[in-house]
FIVEX-63374 format. One record per atom (N, C-alpha, C): x, y, z; residue in one letter. Coordinates in steps of 0.05 Angstrom, whole numbers, plus 32768, in hexadecimal, padded with zeros to 4 digits. Example, Ala and Ser with C-alpha at 12.3 -4.5 7.8 and 13.67 -1.06 7.14 Angstrom:
<sites>
81087F8E809CA;80F67FA6809CA;81087FBE809CA;81017FD3808ES;81117FEB808FS;81028001809DS;
</sites>
This chain:
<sites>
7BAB80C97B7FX;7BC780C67B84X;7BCD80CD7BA2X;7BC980E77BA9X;7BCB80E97BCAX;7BBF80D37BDEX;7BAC80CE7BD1X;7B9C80B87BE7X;7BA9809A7BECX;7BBC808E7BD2X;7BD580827BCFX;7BEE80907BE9X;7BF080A67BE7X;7C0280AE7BFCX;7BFE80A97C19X;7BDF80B77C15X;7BDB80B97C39X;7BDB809E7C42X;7BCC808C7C32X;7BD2806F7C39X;7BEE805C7C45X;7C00806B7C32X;7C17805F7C39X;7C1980747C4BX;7C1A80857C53X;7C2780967C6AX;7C1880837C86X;7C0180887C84X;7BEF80797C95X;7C0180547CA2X;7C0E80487C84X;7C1A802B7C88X;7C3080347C98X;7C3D80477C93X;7C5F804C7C92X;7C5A805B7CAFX;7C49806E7CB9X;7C4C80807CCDX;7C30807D7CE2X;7C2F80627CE6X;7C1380627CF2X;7C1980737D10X;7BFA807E7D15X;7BF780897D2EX;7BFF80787D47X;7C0F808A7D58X;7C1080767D72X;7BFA80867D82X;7BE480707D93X;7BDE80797DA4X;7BE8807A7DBDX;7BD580917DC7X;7BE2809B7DE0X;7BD2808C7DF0X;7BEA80897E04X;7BE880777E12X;7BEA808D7E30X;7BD680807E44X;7BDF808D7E5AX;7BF680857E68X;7C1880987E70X;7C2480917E83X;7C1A80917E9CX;7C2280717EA7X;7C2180717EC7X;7C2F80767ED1X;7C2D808B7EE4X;7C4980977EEFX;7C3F80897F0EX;7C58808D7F25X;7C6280837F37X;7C6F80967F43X;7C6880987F65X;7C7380B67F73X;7C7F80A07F8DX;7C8480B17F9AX;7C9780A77FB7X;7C8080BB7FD2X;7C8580B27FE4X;7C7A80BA7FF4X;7C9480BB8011X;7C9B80D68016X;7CB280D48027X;7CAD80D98045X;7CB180C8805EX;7CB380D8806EX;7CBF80D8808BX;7CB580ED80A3X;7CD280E880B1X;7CE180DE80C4X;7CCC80C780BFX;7CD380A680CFX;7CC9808E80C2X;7CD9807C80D3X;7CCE806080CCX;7CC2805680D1X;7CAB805D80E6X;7C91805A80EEX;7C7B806A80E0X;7C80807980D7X;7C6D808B80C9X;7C66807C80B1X;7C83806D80A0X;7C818062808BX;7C728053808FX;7C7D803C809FX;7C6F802080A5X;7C4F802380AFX;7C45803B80B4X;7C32803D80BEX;7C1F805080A2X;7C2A8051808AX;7C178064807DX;7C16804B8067X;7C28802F8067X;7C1C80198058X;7C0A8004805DX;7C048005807EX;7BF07FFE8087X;7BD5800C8081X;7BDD8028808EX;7BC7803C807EX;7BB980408063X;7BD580378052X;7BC780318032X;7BC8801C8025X;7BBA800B8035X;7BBC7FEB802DX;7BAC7FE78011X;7B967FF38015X;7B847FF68001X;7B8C800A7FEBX;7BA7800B7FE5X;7BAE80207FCEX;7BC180197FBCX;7BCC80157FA9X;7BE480087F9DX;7C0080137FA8X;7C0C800B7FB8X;7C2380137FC9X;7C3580037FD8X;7C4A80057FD6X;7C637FF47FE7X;7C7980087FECX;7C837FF68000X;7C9180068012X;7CB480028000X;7CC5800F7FF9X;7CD9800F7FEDX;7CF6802C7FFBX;7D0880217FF9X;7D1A80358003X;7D1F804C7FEBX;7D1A80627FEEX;7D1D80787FD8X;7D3580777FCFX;7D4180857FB8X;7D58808F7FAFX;7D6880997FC0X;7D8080947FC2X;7D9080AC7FD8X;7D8A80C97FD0X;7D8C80D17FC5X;7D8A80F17FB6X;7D7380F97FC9X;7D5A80EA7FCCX;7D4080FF7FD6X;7D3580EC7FF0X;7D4780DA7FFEX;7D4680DB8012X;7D3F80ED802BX;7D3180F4803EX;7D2E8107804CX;7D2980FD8066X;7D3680F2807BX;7D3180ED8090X;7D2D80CD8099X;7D2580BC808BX;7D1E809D8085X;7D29808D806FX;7D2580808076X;7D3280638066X;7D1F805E8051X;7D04805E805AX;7CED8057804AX;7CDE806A8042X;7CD2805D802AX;7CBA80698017X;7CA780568016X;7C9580658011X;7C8280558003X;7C7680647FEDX;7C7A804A7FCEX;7C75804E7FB3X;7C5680507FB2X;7C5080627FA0X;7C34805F7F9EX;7C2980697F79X;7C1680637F75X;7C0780717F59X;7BFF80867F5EX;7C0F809C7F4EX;7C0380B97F51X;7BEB80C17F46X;7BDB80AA7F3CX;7BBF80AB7F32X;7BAC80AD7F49X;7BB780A27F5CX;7BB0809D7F80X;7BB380AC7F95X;7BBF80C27F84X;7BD780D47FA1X;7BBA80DF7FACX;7BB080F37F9EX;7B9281007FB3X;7B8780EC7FCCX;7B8380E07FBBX;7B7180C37FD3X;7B8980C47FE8X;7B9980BD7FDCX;7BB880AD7FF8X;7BBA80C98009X;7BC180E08007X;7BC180FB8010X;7BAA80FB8023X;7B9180FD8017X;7B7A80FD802BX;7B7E80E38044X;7B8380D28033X;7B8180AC804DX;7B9880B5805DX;7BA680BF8059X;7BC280C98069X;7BB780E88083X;7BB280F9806FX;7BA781088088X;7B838100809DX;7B7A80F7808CX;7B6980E7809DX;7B7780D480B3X;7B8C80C280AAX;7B8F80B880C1X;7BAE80D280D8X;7BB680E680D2X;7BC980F880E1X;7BE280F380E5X;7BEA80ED80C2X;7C0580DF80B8X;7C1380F380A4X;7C2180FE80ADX;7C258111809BX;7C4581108091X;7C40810E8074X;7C5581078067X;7C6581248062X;7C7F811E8058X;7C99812C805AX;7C92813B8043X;7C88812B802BX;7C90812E8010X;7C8081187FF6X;7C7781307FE7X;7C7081147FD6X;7C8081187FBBX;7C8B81047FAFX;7C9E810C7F9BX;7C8C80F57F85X;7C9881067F6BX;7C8E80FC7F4FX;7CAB80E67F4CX;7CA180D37F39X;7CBD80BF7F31X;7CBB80B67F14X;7CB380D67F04X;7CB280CD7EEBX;7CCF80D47EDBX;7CDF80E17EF1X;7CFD80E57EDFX;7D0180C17EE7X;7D1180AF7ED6X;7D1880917EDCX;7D30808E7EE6X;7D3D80A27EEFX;7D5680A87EF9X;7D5180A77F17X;7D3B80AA7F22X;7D3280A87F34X;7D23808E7F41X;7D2980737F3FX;7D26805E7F39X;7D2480587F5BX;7D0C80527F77X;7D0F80407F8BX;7D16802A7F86X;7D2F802D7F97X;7D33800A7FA9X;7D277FF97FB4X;7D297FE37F9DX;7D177FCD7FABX;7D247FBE7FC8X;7D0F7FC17FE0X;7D197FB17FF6X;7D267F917FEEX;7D177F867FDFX;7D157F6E7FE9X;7D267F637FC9X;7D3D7F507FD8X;7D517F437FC5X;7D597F207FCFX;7D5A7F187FBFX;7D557EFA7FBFX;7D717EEF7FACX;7D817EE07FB7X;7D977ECC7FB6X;7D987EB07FB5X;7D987E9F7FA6X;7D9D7E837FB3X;7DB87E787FAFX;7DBF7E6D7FC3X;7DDC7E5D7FC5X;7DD67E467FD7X;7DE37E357FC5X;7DE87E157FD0X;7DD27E137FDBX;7DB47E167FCEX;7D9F7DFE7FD6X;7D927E147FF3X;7D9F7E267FF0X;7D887E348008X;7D897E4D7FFAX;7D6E7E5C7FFEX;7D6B7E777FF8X;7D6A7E95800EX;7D777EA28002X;7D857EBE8017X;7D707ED48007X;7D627EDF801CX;7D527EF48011X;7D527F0E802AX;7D597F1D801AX;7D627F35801EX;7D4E7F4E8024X;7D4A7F518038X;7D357F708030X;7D467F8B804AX;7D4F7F99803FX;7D5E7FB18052X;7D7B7FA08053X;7D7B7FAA8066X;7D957F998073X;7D8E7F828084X;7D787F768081X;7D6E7F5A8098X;7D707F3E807AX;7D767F2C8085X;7D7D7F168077X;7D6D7F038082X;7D5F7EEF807DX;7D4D7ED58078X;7D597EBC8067X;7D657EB08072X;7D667E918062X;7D5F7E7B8068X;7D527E718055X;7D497E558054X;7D507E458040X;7D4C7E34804EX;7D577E148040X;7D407E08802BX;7D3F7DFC801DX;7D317DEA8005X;7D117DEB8007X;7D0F7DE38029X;7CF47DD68033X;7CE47DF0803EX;7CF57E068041X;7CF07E1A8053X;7CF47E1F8073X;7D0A7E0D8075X;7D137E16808FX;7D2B7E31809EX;7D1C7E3980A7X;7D2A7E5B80B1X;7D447E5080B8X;7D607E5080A7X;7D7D7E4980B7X;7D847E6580C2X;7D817E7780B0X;7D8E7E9280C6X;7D7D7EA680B9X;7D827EC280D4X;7D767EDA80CDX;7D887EED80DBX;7D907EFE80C7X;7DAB7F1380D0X;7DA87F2480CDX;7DB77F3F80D5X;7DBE7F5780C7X;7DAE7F7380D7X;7DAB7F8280D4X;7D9C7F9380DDX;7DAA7FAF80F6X;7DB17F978109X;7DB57FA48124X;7DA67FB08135X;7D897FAA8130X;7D767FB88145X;7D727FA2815EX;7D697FAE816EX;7D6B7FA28190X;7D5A7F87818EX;7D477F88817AX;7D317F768173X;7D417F598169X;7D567F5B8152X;7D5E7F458145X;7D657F2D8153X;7D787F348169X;7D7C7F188174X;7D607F09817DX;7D487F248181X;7D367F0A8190X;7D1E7F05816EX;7D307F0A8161X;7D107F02814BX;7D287EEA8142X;7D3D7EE08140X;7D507ED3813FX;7D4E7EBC8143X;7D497EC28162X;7D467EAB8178X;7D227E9D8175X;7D0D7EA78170X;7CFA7EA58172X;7CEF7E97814EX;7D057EA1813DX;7CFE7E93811FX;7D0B7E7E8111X;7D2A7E7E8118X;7D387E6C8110X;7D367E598118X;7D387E3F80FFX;7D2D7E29810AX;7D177E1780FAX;7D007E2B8107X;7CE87E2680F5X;7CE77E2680DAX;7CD47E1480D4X;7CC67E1280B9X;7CBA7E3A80AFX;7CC77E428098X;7CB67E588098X;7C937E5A8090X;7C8E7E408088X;7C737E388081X;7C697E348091X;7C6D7E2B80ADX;7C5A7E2480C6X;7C5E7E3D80D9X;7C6C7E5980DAX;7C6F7E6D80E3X;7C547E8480E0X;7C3F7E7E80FDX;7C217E8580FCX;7C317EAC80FAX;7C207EB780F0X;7C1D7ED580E4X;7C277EE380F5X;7C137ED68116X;7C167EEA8131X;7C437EE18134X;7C497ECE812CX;7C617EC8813DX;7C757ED5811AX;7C637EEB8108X;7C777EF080F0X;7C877F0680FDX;7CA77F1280F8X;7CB37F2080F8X;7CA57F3D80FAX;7C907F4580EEX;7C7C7F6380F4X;7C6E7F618114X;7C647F3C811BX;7C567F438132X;7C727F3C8147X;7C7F7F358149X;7C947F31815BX;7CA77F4A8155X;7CB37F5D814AX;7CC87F768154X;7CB47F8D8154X;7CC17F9E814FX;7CBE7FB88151X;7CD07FC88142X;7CEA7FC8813AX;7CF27FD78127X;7CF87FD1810AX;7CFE7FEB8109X;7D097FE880E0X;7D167FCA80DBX;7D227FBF80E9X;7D317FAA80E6X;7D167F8A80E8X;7CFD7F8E80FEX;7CF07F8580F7X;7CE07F8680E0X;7CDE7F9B80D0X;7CC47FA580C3X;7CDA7F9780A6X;7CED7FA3809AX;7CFF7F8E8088X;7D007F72808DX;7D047F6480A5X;7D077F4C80A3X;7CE57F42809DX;7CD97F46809EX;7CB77F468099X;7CBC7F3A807EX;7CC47F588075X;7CC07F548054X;7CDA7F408045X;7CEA7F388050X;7CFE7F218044X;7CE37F0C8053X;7CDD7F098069X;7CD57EE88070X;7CBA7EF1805DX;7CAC7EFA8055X;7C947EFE8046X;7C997EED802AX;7CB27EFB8022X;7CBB7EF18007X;7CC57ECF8002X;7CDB7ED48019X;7CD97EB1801FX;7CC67EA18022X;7CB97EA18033X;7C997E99802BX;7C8F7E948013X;7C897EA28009X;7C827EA07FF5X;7C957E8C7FD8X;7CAF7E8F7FE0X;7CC67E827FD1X;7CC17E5F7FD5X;7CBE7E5D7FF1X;7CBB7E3D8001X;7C9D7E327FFAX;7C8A7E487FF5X;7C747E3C7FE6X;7C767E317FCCX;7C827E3F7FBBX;7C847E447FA9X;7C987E277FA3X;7CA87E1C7FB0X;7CBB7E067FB2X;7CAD7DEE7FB9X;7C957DF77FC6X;7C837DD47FD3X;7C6D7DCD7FB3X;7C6A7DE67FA8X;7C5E7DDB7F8CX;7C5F7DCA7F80X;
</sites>
């Protein structure tokens, strides 16, 4: 008779296995070159660059997300290269959720992609009609030097990362990255 029981307990109450949580930390610090320069540094690590929560902001705009399965390794590749971060924060409360840079719109047949406050739009085929927003000294000339063009025939050396220099270039990077990829994705 019990063995009738445990059976059904067994049907009714099966074991869940445990599963490992993947948890996800932030990496803070107290510039925007430090950032942009410790995702180059950890190219080889699961990581992107994202704007933190307001709450644990500290000095920068940017983070970079990483797998806290990784943090030792990233810690060592960081002080091996003499990058020294602000802060490393856990992001297992979900209340604590990074901002994704990069946001994408389409209206009337062209697409608006968004990363910071820098804007990228293109038309159907992938042609750059405008690039806005920002206000760094850089924009009018990454402006003048992109709009226009096909974003598909736009060689690497002439992308938004190798032409500015600030935060305003390093976001517009990642909108024309994404467009790119959007205009490929449209010649299919």
């Amino acid at each position: 008779m019990s063995s009738i029981f445990g059976k059904l307990n067994t049907i009714l109450n099966p074991k869940k296995e445990k599963v490992e949580k993947k948890g996800n930390g932030l990496i803070l610090f107290k510039n925007v070159k430090d950032a942009i320069s410790a995702e180059r540094i950890l190219k080889d690590y699961s990581v992107k660059v994202v704007a933190p929560p307001q709450e644990i902001r500290e000095g920068c705009d940017l983070a970079v997300e990483y797998d806290l399965v990784e943090e030792m390794g990233i810690k060592r590749e960081l002080e091996n290269n003499n990058l020294e971060a602000v802060k490393f924060i856990s992001l297992d409360d979900t209340s604590m959720e990074p901002l994704s840079l990069v946001k994408v719109k389409k209206i009337d047949g062209f697409t608006l992609v968004r990363s910071g406050n820098m804007k990228i739009t293109i038309d159907k085929v992938g042609n750059i009609v405008n690039i806005s927003g920002g206000g760094c000294p850089d924009v009018p000339y990454l402006n003048l030097k992109l709009k226009g063009k096909n974003i598909l025939d736009v060689a690497e050396e002439d992308s938004p990362k190798h032409l500015g220099y600030t935060l305003c270039a390093y976001t517009l990077n990642k909108a024309f990255e994404k467009a790119k990829t959007i205009a490929l994705e449209g010649i299919k």
